[in-house]
C-alpha positions as CSV (number, residue, x, y, z in Angstrom):
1,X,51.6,0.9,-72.2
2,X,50.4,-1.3,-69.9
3,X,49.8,-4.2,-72.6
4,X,53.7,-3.6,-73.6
5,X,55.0,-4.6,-70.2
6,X,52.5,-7.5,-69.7
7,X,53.9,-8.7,-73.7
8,X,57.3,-8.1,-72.1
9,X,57.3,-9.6,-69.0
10,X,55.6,-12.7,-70.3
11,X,58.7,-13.1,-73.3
12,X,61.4,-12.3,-70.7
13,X,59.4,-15.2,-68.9
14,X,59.9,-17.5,-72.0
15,X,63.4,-16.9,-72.3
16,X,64.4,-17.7,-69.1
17,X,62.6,-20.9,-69.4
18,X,59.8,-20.1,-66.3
19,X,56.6,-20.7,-68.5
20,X,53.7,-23.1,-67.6
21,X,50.1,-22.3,-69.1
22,X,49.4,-20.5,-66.4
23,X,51.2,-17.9,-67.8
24,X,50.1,-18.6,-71.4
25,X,46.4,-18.2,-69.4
26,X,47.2,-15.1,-68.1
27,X,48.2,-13.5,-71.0
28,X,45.8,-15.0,-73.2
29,X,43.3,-13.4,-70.7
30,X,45.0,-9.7,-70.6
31,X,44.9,-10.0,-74.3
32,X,41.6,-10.9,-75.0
33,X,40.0,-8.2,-72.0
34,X,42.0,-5.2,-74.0
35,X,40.6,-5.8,-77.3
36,X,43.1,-8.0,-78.3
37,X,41.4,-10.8,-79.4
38,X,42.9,-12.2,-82.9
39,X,46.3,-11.7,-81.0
40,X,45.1,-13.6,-78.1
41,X,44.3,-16.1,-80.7
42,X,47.3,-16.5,-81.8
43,X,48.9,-17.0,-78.6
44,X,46.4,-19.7,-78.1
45,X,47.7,-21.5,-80.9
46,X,51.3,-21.6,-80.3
47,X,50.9,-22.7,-76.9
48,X,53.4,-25.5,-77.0
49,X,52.4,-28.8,-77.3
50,X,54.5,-29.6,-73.9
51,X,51.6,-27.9,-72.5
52,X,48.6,-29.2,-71.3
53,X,46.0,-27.0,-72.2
54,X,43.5,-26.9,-69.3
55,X,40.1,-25.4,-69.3
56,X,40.8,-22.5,-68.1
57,X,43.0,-22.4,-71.1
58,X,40.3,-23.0,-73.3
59,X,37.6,-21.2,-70.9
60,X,39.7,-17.7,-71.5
61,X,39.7,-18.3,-75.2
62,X,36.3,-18.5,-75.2
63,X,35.4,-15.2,-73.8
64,X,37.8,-13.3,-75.7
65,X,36.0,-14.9,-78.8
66,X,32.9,-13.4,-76.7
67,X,33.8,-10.1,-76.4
68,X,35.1,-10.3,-80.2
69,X,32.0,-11.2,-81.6
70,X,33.8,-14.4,-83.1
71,X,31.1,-16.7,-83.2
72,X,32.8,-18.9,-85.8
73,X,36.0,-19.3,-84.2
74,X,34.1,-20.0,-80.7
75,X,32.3,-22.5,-82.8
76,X,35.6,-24.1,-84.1
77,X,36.8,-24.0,-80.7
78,X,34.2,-26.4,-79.2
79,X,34.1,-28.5,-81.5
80,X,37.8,-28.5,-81.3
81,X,37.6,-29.4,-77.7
82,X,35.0,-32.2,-77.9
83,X,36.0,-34.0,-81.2
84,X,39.7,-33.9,-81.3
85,X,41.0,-33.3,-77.7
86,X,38.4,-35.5,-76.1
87,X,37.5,-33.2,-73.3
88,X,33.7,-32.2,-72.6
89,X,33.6,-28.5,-71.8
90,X,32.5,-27.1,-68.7
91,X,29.6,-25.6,-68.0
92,X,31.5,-22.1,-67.5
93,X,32.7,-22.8,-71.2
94,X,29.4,-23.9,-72.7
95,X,28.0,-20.7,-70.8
96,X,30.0,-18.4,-72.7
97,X,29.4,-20.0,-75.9
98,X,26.1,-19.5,-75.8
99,X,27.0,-16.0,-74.6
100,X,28.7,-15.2,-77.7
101,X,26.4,-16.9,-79.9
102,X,24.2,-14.8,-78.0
103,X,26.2,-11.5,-78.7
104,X,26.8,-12.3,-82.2
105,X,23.1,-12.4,-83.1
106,X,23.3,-16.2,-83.8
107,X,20.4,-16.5,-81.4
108,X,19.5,-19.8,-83.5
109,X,22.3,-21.6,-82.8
110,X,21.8,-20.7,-79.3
């Protein structure tokens, strides 16, 4: 129930034209700490580009891909960050990479 209302509140937010990433961080974060990671994902993704993503944009991503087990899309995510964006990760986001590597059993990589 509580999940509906955030969802809510943060479209009611959109329509009235009071978004910054802040918000999209927010809910990105409630997403991914329910167990809503692919959908937390997706809301990563159509962040719009008038946005700047920050890192705590790309920090929160991360750890849902932690708690998810989603090595692979962590994976795509730094690299994403590093070669395309142009923007080295901090350590809190390099710390949770290799805590999901970690979790996923991909203890090599780590």
């Amino acid at each position: 129930m509580k999940l509906f209302l955030t969802e809510k509140l943060f479209h009611e937010c959109g329509k009235s034209g009071a978004t910054c990433i802040g918000m999209w961080n927010a809910f990105i974060s409630t997403l991914g700490t329910n167990s809503e990671c692919f959908k937390a994902i997706q809301v990563f993704e159509n962040i719009p580009s008038t946005l700047i993503k920050t890192h705590s944009t790309f920090w929160n991503v991360m750890v849902t891909c932690t708690h998810a087990r989603q090595t692979e899309y962590g994976h795509y995510l730094l690299a994403r960050i590093v070669k395309t964006l142009w923007i080295e990760p901090t350590i809190e986001i390099m710390g949770t990479y290799l805590d999901g590597l970690a979790r996923g059993k991909v203890i090599d990589e780590a």
